[in-house]
NUDOMAR-200004 format. One record per residue (C-alpha): x, y, z. Coordinates in nm, 3 decimals, decimal comma, padded with zeros to 5 digits. Layout:
BEGIN
<<X Y Z>> ...
//
This chain:
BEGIN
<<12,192 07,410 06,630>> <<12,148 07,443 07,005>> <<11,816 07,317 07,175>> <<11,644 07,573 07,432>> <<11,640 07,405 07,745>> <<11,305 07,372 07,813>> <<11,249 07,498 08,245>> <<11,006 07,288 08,423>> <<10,814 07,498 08,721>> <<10,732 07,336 09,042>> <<10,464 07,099 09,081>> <<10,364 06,819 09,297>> <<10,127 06,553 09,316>> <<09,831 06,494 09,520>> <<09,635 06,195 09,495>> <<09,642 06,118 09,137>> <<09,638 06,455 08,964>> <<09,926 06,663 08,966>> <<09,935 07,057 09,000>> <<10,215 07,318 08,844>> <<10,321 07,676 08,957>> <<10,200 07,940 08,705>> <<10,469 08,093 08,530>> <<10,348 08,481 08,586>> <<10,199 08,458 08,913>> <<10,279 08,153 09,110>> <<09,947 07,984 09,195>> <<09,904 07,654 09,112>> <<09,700 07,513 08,881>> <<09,612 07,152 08,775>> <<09,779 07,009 08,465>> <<09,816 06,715 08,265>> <<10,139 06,427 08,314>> <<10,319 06,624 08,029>> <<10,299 06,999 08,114>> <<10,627 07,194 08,153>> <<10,444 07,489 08,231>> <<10,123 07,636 08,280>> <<09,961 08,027 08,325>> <<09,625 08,038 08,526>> <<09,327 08,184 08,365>> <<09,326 08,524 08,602>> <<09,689 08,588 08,434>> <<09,565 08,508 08,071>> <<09,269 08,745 08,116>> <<09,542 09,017 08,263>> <<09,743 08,950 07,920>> <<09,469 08,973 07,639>> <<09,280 09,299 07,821>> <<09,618 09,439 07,821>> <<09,670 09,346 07,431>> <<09,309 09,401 07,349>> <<09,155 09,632 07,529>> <<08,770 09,634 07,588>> <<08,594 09,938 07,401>> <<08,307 10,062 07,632>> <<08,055 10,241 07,490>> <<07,892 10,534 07,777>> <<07,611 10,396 07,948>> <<07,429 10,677 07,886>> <<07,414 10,925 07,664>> <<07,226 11,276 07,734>> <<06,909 11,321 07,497>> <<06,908 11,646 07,577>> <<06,533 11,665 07,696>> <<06,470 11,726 08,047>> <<06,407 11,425 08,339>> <<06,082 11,337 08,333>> <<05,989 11,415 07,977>> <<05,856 11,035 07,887>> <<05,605 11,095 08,211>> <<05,460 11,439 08,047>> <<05,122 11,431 07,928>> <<05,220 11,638 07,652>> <<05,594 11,742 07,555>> <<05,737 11,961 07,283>> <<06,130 11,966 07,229>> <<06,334 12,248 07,058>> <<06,333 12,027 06,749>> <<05,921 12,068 06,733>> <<05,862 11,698 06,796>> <<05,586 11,656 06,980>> <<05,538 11,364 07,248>> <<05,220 11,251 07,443>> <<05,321 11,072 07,743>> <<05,647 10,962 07,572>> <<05,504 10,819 07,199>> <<05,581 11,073 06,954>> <<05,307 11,225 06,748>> <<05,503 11,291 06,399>> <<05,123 11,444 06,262>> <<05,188 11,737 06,491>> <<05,554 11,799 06,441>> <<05,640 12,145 06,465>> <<05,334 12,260 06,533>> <<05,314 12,370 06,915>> <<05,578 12,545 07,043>> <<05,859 12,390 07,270>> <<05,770 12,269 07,634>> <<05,936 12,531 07,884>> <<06,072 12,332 08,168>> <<06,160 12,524 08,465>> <<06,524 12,353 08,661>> <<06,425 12,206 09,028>> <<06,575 12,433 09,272>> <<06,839 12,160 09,456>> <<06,868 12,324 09,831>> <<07,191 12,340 09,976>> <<07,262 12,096 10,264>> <<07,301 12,293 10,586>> <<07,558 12,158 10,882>> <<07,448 12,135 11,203>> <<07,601 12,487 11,291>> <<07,434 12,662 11,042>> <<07,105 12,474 11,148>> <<07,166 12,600 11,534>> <<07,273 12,942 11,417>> <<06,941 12,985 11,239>> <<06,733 12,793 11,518>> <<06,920 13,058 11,746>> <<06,834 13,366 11,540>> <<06,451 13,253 11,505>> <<06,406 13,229 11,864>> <<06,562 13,528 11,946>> <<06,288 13,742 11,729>> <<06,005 13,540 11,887>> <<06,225 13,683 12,250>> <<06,187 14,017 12,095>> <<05,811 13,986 12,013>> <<05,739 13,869 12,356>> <<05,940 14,133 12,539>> <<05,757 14,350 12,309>> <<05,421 14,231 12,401>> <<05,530 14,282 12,726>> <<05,627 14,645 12,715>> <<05,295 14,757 12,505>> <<05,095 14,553 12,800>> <<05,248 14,786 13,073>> <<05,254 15,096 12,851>> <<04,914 14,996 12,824>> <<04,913 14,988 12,428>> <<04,678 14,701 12,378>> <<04,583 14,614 12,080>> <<04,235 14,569 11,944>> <<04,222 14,349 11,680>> 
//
């Protein structure tokens, strides 16, 4: 039966504690007077998340009420339960009917063209009404009012 040679990495010795190349990655690490090889801690983290990887759960998971609901003085969802500023009130379950929550309009961010072009087009009707009041002055269509 043949013996497996057995490959010793590179390592040196500074002071009196010696340090060996890892076998995956190269960086060395420090190891005992009988170590033939050695794999740092980053690379045997890399190994077991690649065997075993981690099963997240989501963060968060959508209730399906609207933001803000907890905050409500009083809150009804489709199910009927009702809350009172987020503590549910099972004695009045189904009772009322469900809060109607009206979506928050988002506005649409304008770029600093569209912001000029509009600046532009308001200024140009206040021209108008000037030139306007200008005309009705010398026409001498004053109003009285």
């Amino acid at each position: 039966m043949t013996r497996k040679k057995k490959i010793e990495y590179h390592s040196y010795t500074e002071g009196t504690i010696r340090y060996m190349s890892c076998m995956v990655c190269g960086s060395y690490e420090p190891v005992g007077e009988s170590a033939t090889g050695v794999k740092c801690s980053n690379c045997v983290m890399n190994i077991m998340q690649n065997q075993y990887p981690l099963e997240t759960k989501p963060s968060y998971t959508p209730t399906g009420r609207p933001a803000g609901w907890h905050w409500m003085v009083e809150f009804v969802d489709k199910d009927g339960n009702v809350f009172h500023k987020g503590k549910e009130q099972p004695k009045l379950k189904g009772t009322l009917k469900p809060t109607k929550v009206n979506p928050v309009k988002k506005t649409k961010r304008r770029s600093k063209e569209q912001m000029l072009v509009a600046r532009h087009k308001e200024k140009k009707i206040e021209l108008k009404k000037a030139v306007q009041k200008q005309k009705d002055f010398i026409n001498h269509n004053i109003d009285k009012g």
